[in-house]
N, C-alpha and C positions, 0 to 999 in steps of 0.2 A: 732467483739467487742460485747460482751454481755450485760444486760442493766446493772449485776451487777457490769462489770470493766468499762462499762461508768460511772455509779454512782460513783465509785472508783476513777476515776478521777476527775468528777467535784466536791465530795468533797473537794479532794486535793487543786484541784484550786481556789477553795470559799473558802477556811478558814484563809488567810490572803491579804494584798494588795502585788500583786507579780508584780515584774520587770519582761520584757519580760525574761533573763538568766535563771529567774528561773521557769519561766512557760515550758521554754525549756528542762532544768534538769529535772523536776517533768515530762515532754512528753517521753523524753530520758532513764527514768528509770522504764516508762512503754512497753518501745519496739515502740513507734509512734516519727517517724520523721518529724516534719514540715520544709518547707521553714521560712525563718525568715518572711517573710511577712503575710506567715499565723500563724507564732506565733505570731504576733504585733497584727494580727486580731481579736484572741484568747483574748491578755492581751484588748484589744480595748473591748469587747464586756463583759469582765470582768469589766472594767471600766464603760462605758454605764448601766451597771447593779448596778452597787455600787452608780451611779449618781441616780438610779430609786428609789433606797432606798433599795436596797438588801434584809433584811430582809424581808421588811412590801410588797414588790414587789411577787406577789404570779402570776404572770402570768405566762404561758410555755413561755420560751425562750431559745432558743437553736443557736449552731453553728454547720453547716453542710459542708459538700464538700468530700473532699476525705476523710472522716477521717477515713473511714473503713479501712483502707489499709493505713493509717500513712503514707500518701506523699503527702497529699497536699502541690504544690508551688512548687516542685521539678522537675514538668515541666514546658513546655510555655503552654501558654494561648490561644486556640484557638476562636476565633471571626466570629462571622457569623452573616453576613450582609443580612437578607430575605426580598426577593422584593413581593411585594403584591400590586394585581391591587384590588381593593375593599374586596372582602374574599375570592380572587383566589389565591393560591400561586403559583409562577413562577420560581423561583430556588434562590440560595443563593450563596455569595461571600463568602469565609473562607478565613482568616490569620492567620498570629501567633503578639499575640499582648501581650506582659507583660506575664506573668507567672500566674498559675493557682493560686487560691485563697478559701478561706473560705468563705462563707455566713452569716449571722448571719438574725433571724426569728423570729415572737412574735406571738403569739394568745394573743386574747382579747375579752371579752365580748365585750369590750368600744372600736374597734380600732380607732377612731377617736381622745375621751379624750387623749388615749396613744401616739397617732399622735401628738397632740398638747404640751403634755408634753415632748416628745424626740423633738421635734419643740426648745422650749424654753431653752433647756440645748443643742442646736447646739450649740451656740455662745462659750462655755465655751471647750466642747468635741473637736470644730473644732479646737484650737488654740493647743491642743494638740499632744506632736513629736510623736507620731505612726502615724503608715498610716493609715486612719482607713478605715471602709468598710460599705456596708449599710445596714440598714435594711425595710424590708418587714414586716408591720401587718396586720394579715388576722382576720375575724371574725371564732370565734366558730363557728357560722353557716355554715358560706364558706367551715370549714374544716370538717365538718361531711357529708357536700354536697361531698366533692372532696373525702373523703378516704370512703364514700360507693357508688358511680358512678362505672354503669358496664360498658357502652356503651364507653369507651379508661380508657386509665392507668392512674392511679392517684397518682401524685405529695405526696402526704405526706402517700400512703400505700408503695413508694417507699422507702420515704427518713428514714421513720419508722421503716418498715419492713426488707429493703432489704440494708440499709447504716447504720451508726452508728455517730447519731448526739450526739453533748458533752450537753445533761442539764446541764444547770445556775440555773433554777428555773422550778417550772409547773412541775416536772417528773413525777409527780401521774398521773395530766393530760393529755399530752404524754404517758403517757404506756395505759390508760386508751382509748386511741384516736387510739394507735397499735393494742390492743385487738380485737377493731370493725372490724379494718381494713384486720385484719387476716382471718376473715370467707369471705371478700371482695375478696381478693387477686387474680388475674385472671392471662392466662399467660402472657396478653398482658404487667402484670408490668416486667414480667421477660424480654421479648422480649424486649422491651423497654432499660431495664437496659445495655441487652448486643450488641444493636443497637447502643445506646451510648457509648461502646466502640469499635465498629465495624467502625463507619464513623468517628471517630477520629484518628482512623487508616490508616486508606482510605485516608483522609486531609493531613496528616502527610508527609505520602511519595508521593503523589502529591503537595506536596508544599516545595520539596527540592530544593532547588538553585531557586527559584521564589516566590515573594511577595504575589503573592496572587492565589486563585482556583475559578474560578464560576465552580458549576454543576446547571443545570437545573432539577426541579421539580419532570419532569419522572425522568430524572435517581435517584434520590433520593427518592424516592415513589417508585419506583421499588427496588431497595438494599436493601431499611428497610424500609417497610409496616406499622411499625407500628410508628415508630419515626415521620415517616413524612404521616401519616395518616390526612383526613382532620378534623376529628374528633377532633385527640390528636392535629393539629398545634393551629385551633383556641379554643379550650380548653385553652390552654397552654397561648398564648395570650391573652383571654380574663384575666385569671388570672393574667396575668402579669400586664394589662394593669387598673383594677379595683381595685387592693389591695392598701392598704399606703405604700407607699414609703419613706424612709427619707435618704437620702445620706449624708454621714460625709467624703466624697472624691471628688476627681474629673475624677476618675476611671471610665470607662465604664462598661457597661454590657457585657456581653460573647455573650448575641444574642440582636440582634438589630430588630425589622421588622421596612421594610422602605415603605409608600406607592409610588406608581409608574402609570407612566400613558400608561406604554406599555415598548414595547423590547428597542424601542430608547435611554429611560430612562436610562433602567438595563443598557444597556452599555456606559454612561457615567459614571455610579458607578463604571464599571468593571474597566475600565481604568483611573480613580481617585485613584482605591484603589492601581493599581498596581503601578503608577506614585508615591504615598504616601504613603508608607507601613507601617510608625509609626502616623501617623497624626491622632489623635483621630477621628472617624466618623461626630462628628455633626462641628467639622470644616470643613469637608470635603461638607459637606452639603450647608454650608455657601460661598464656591467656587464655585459649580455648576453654 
């Protein structure tokens, strides 16, 4: 997807208030298939935007996940549960848990102010019938840190460079933030990208006819060197775990890291998850 048929689209999609049906037609008569839930996510992050004040709203906001390849939600949802004794990582549980989905993402000078404004229009967005999904606001600063970092792969020279996210708003911004990240580009983001679908592969057909997979560490650090590098794991974490957050679901996350006091631990998880294969995690938590 190029940035000009992304722009093509999310003109399309910004220029009136669309029902999910026709956010669907308008995807369908560009050649891009969504799951319905990541078209609700699409009209959801549509809405979130027109609540922000659409026009006067000049921040980057974007919606990412499969779009490159027009299937988001057309498969299951894989879920990985990673065990960590302090900043050791020890291996991961995978399931299949709901179907894959769309993302939706904000830069902000102010992400806090903006945290506080999407804060204040929950009440109103939550009571609304799509499913909606969450969002992530990261500072400017955060993202010119992460998309010019050599030392592991960085998250938005990925999702930038190498995916095809739908601007809402901010495009100048984003392409401007692509630019940078271009002369950055290492091959650790390629590796990366196709480790990602390399261990999803791997999950997939070890988890036919059974609830759930643990692999251990090594073997995952050994398969894909760079996915589960310790560099890129707490990267990846630290980021996850310092940015704003605002959830307008009750949806989990696709990765979870759980802390842990040793192997004992890990295998009460292991055989909670198997005992429970749909039981959202932080219930499962609450059993322990």
């Amino acid at each position: 997807m190029t940035p000009e048929f992304s722009q093509k689209i999310t003109d399309k999609l910004t220029q009136h208030q669309m029902s999910v049906d026709k956010i669907k037609e308008i995807l369908k008569e560009e050649g891009l298939f969504f799951s319905d839930d990541s078209v609700k996510n699409i009209a959801h992050g549509l809405m979130i935007h027109k609540e922000m004040g659409e026009q006067s709203f000049k921040d980057p906001f974007f919606i990412y996940g499969s779009t490159a390849k027009g299937t988001a939600g057309t498969e299951p949802k894989i879920q990985e549960i990673q065990y960590w004794k302090d900043v050791q990582f020890l291996g991961s549980t995978f399931r299949i848990y709901g179907t894959s989905d769309l993302d939706i993402r904000c830069i902000s000078e102010k992400p806090e102010s903006l945290f506080e404004g999407l804060t204040r229009l929950k009440g109103s967005l939550f009571q609304s019938n799509l499913r909606p999904a969450d969002i992530r606001i990261e500072s400017y600063e955060d993202v010119r840190k992460n998309i010019t970092r050599q030392d592991t792969s960085s998250f938005y020279r990925r999702v930038l460079l190498l995916n095809s996210p739908i601007f809402l708003s901010g495009g100048k911004v984003l392409n401007s933030f692509a630019t940078i990240g271009r002369d950055f580009l290492v091959q650790d983001d390629l590796d990366y990208e196709r480790e990602i679908g390399e261990v999803k592969n791997l999950v997939r057909s070890r988890l036919e006819g059974i609830p759930s997979v643990f692999l251990l560490a090594h073997e995952l650090a050994t398969r894909y060197p760079n996915l589960y590098s310790e560099n890129n794991l707490i990267a990846d974490n630290f980021q996850r775990t310092h940015s704003f957050k605002i959830s307008f679901s009750l949806r989990e996350s696709s990765l979870i890291p759980v802390q842990v006091s040793g192997e004992e631990e890990i295998e009460e998880y292991v055989n909670l998850l198997e005992q429970n294969p749909s039981t959202p995690f932080k219930d499962l938590k609450r059993k322990k």
